[in-house]
SESE-163878 format. One record per residue: z, x, y of N, C-alpha, C in turn; residue number from 1; residue in one letter. Coordinates in Angstrom, 3 decimals. Last residue first. Layout:
# SESE-163878
SITE	nup	neast	nnorth	caup	caeast	canorth	cup	ceast	cnorth	i	aa
SITE	Z	X	Y	Z	X	Y	Z	X	Y	NUM	A
...
This chain:
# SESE-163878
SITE	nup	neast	nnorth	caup	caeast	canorth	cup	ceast	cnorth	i	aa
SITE	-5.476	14.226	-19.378	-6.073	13.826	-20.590	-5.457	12.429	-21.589	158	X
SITE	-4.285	14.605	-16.864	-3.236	14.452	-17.911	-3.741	14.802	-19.247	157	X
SITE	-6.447	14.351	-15.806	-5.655	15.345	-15.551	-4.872	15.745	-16.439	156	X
SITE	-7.023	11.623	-15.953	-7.662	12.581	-16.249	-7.164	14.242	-16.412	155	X
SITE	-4.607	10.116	-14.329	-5.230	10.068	-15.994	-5.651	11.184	-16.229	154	X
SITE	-4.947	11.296	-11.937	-4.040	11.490	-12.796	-3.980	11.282	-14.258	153	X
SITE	-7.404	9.965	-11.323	-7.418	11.326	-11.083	-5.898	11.497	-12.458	152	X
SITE	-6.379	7.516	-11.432	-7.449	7.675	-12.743	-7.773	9.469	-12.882	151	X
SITE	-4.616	6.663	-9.914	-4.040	6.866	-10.870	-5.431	7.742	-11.888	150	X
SITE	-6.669	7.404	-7.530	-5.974	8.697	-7.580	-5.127	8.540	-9.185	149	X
SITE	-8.043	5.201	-7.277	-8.452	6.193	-7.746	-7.409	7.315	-8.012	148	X
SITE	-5.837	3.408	-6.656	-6.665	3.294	-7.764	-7.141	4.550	-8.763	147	X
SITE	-4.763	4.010	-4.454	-3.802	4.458	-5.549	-4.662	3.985	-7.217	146	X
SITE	-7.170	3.508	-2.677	-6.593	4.999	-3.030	-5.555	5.128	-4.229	145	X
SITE	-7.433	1.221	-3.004	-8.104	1.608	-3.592	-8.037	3.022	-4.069	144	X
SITE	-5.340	-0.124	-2.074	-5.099	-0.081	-3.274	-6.361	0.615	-4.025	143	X
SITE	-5.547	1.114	0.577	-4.121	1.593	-0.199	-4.311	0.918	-1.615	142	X
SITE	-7.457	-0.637	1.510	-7.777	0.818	1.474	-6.705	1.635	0.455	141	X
SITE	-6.735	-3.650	1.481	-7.702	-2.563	0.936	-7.942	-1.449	0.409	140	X
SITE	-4.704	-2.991	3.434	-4.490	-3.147	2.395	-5.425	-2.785	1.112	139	X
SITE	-6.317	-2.239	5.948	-5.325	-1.585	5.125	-5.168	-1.332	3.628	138	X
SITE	-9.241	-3.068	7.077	-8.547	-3.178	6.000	-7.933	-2.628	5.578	137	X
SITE	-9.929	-3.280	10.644	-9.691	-2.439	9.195	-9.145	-3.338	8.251	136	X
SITE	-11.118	-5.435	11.731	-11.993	-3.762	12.360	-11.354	-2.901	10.837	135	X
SITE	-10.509	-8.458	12.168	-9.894	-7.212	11.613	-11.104	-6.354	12.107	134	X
SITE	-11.949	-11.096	11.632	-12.045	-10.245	13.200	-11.348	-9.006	13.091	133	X
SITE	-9.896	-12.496	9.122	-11.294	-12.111	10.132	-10.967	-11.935	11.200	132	X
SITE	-8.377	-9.325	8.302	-8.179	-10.543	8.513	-9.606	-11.022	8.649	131	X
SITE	-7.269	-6.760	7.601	-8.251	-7.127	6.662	-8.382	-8.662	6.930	130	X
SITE	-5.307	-5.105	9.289	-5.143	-6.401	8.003	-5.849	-7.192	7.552	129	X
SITE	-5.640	-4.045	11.509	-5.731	-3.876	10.922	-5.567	-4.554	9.449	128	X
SITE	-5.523	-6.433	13.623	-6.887	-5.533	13.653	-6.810	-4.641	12.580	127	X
SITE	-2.738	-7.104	13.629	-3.925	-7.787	12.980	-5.190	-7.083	13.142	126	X
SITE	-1.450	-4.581	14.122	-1.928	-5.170	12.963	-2.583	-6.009	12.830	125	X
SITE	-2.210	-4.782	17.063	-2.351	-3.187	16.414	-2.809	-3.858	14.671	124	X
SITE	-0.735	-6.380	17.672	-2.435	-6.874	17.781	-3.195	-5.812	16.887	123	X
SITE	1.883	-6.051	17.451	1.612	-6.809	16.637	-0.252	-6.834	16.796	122	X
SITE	2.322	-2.691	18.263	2.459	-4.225	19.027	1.714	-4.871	17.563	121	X
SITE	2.086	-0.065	17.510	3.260	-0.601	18.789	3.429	-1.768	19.232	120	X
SITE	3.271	0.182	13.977	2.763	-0.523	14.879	3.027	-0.433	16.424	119	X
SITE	2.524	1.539	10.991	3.450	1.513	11.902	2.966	1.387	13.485	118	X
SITE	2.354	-0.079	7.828	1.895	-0.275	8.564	2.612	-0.063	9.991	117	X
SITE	1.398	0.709	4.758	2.969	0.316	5.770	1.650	0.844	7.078	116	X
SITE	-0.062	1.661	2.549	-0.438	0.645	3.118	0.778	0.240	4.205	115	X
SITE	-0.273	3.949	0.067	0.443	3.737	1.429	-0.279	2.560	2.085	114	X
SITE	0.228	4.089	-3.189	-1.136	3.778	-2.109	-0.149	3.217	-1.030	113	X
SITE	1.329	6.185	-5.039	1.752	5.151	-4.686	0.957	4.881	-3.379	112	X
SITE	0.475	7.265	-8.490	0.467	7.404	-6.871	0.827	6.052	-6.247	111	X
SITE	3.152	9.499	-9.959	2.332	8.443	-10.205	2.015	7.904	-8.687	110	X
SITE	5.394	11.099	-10.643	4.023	12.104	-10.919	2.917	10.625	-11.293	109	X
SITE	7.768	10.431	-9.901	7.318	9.220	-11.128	5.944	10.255	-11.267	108	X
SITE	8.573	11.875	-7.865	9.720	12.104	-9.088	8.642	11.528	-10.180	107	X
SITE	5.974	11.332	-6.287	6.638	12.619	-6.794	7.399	12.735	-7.964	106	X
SITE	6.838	8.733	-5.593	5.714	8.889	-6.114	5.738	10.449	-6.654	105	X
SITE	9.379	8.719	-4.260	9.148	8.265	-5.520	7.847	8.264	-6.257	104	X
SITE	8.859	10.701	-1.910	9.407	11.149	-3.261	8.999	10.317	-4.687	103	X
SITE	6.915	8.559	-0.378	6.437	10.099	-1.393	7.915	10.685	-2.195	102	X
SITE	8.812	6.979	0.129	8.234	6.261	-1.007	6.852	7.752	-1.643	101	X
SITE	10.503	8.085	1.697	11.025	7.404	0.113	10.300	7.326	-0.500	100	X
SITE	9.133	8.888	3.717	9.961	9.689	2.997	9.927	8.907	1.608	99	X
SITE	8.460	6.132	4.924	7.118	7.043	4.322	7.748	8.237	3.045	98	X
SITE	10.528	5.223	4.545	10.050	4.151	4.395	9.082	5.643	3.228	97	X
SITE	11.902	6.659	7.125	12.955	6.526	5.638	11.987	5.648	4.631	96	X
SITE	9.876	6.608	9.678	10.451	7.946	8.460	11.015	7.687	7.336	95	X
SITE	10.373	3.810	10.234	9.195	4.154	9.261	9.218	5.815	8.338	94	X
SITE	13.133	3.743	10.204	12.733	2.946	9.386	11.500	3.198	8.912	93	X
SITE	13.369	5.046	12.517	14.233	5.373	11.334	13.860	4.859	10.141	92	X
SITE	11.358	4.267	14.309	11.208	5.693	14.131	12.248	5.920	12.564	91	X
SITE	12.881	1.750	14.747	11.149	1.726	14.566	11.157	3.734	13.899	90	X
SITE	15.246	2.126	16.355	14.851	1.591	15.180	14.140	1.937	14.344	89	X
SITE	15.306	3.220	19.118	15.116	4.189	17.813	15.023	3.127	16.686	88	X
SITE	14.106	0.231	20.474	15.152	1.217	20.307	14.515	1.919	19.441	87	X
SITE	12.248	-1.544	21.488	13.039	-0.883	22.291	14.254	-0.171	21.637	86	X
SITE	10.099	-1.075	18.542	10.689	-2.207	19.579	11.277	-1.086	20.591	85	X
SITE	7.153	-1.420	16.767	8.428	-0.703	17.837	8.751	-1.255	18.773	84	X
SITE	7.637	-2.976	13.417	6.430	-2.683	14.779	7.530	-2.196	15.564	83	X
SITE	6.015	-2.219	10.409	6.939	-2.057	11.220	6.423	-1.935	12.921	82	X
SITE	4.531	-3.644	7.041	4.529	-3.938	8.791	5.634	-3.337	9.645	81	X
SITE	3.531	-3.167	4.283	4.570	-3.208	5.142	4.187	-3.200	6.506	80	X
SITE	3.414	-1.735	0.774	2.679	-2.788	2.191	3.661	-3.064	2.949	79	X
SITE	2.201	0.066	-1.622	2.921	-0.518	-1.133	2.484	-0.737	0.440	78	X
SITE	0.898	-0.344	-5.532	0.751	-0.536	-3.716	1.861	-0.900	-2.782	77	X
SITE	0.934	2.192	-7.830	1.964	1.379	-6.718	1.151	1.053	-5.489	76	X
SITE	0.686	2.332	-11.067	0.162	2.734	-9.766	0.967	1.667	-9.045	75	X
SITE	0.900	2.467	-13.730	0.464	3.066	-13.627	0.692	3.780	-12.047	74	X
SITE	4.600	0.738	-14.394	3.252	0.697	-13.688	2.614	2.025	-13.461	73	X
SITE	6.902	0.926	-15.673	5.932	1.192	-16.639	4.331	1.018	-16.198	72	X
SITE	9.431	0.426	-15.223	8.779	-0.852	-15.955	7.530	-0.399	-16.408	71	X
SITE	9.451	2.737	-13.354	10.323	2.878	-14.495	10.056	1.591	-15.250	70	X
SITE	8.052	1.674	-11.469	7.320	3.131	-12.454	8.713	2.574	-13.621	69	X
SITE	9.333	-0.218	-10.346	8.352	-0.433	-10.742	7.368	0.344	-12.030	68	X
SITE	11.404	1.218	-9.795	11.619	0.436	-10.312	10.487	-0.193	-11.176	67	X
SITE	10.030	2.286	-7.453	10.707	3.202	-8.233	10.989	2.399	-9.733	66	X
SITE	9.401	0.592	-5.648	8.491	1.067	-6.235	8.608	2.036	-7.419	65	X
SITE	11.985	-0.707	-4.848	11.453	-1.564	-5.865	10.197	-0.658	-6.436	64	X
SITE	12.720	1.403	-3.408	13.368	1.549	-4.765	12.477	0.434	-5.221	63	X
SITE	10.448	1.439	-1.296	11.046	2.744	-2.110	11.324	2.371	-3.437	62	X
SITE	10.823	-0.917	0.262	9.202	-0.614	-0.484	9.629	0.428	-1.757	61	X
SITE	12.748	-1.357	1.575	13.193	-1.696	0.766	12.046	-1.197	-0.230	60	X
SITE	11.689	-0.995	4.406	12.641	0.058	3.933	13.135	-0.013	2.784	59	X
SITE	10.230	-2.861	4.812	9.569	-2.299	4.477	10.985	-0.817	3.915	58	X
SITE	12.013	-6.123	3.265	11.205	-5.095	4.841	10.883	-4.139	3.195	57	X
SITE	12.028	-7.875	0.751	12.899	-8.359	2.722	11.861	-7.203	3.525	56	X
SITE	9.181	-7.665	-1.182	10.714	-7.316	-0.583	10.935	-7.837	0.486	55	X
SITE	7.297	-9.115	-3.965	7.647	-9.098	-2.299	9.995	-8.357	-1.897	54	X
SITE	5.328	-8.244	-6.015	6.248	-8.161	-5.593	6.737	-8.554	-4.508	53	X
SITE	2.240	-9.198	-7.987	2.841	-8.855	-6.618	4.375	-9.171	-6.561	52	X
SITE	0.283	-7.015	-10.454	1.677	-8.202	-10.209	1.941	-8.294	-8.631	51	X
SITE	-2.496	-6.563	-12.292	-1.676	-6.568	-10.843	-0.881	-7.471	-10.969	50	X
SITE	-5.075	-4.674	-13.969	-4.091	-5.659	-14.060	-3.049	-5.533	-12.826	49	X
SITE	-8.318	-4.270	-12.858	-6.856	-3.413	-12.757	-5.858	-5.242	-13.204	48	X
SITE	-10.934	-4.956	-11.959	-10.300	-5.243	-13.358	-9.350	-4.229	-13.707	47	X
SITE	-12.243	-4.066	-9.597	-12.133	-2.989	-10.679	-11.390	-3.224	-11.661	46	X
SITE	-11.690	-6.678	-8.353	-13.004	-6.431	-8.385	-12.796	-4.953	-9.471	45	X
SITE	-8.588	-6.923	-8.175	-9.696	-7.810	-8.997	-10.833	-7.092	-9.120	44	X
SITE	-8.285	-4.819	-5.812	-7.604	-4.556	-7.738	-8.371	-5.752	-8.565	43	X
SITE	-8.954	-5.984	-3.965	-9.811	-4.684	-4.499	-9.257	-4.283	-6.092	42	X
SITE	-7.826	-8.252	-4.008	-9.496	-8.283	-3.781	-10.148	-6.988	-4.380	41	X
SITE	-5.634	-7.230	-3.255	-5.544	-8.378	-4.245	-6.968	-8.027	-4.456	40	X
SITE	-5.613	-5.640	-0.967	-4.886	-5.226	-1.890	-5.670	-5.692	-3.299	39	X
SITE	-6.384	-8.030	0.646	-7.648	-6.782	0.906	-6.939	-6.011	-0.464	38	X
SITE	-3.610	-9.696	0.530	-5.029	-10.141	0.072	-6.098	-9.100	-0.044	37	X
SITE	-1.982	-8.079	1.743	-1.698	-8.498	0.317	-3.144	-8.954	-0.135	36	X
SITE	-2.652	-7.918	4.402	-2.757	-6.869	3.375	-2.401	-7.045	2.077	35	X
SITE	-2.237	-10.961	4.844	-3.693	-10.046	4.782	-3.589	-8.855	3.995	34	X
SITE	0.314	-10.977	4.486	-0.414	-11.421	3.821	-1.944	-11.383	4.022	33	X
SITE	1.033	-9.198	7.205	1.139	-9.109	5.595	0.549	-9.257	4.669	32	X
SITE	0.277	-10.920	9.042	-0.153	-9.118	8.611	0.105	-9.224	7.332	31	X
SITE	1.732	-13.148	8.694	0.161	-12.972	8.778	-0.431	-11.232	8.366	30	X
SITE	4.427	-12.017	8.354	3.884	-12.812	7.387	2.265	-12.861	7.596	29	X
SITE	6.422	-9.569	9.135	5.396	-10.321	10.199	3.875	-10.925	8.625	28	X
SITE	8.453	-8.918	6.600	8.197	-8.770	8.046	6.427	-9.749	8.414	27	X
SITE	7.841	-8.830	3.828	7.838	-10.141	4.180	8.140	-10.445	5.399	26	X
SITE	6.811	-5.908	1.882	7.450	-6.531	2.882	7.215	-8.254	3.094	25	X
SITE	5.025	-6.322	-1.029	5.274	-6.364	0.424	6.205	-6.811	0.862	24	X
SITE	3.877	-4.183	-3.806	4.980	-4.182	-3.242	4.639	-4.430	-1.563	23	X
SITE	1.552	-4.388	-6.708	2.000	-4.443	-5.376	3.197	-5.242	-5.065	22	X
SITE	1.594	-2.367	-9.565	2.115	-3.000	-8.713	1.747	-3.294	-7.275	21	X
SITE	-0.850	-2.044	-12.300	-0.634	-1.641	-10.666	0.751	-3.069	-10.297	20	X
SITE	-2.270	-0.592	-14.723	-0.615	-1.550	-14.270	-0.705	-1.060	-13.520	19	X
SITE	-5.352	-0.172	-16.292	-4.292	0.303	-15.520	-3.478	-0.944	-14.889	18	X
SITE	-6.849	-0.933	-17.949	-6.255	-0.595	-18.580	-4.752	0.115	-17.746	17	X
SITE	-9.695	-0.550	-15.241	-9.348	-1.554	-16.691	-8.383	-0.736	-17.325	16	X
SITE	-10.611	0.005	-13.309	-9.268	0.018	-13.408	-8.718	-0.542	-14.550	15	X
SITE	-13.110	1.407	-12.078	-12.977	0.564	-13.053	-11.432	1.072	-13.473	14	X
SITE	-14.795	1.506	-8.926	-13.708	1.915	-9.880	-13.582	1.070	-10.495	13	X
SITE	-18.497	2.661	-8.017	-17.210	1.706	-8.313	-16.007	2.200	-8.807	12	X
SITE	-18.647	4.716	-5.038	-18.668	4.503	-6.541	-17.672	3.268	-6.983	11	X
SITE	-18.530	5.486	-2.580	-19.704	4.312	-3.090	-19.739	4.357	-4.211	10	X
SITE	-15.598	5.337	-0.020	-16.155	5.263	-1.239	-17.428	4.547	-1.508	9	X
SITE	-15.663	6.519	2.728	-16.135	5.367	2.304	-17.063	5.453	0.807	8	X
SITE	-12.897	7.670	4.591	-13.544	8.256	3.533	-14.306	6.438	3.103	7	X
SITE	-12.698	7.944	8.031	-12.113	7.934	6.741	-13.013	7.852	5.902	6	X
SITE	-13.392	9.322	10.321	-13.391	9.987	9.214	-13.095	9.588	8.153	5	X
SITE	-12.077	7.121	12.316	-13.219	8.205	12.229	-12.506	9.156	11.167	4	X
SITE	-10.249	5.484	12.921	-11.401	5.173	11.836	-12.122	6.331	11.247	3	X
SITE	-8.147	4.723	15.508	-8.744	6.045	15.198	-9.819	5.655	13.659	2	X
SITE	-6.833	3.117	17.762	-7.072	3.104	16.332	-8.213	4.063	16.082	1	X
């Protein structure tokens, strides 16, 4: 697990007036629901309005996020757990996952905070899922990026 460099915001964000979705998987339920919670925690604290969604997997993150813009959400979290097993599985599912869900953030010109999670073993995620004893916060981190980046886009827009 690599850390180094990521970026450690020290400004607050104030999300007041922004529609965020979050979108999780319902693969490996403890991961998950950690990243649903570090998600939850950071859209409360900048008074972002938030709904949570849940899908079957993570290959499903795409169209409900698509779905989501077209209802009219500023911003998308999406969350997901894939871990590698003994086949090509793992490789089809996180390419068709990451693919989908930058187009749909593309077609919608709205950001969608990556939080999927691609694993070689389940310990991989709980160290990342904002648990106690975690080292990261995913979820966290993906709603803070699609935070800031809707407000970049605000601005932009005027």
């Amino acid at each position: 697990m690599s850390g180094a460099g990521a970026p450690t915001p020290t400004t607050p964000i104030d999300g007041s007036g922004l529609r965020v979705v979050v979108i999780a998987g319902t693969w490996h339920e403890t991961i998950s629901n950690g990243l649903i919670a570090g998600a939850q925690r950071v859209l409360d604290d900048a008074g972002a309005a938030h709904t949570l969604v849940r899908v079957p997997g993570s290959f499903e993150l795409a169209v409900a996020a698509q779905a989501a813009f077209a209802g009219g959400a500023d911003a998308v979290v999406a969350l997901g757990v894939i871990i590698r097993g003994g086949t090509p599985h793992f490789e089809y599912v996180s390419a068709a996952t990451t693919d989908g869900l930058s187009r749909v953030a593309l077609d919608a010109g709205k950001p969608v905070g990556f939080g999927v999670l691609t694993l070689d073993d389940e310990q991989q995620g709980l160290d990342r899922a904002g648990l106690d004893g975690s080292k990261e916060d995913k979820g966290a981190e993906a709603a803070d990026a699609a935070l800031r980046t809707a407000l970049v886009v605000r601005a932009l827009r005027g």
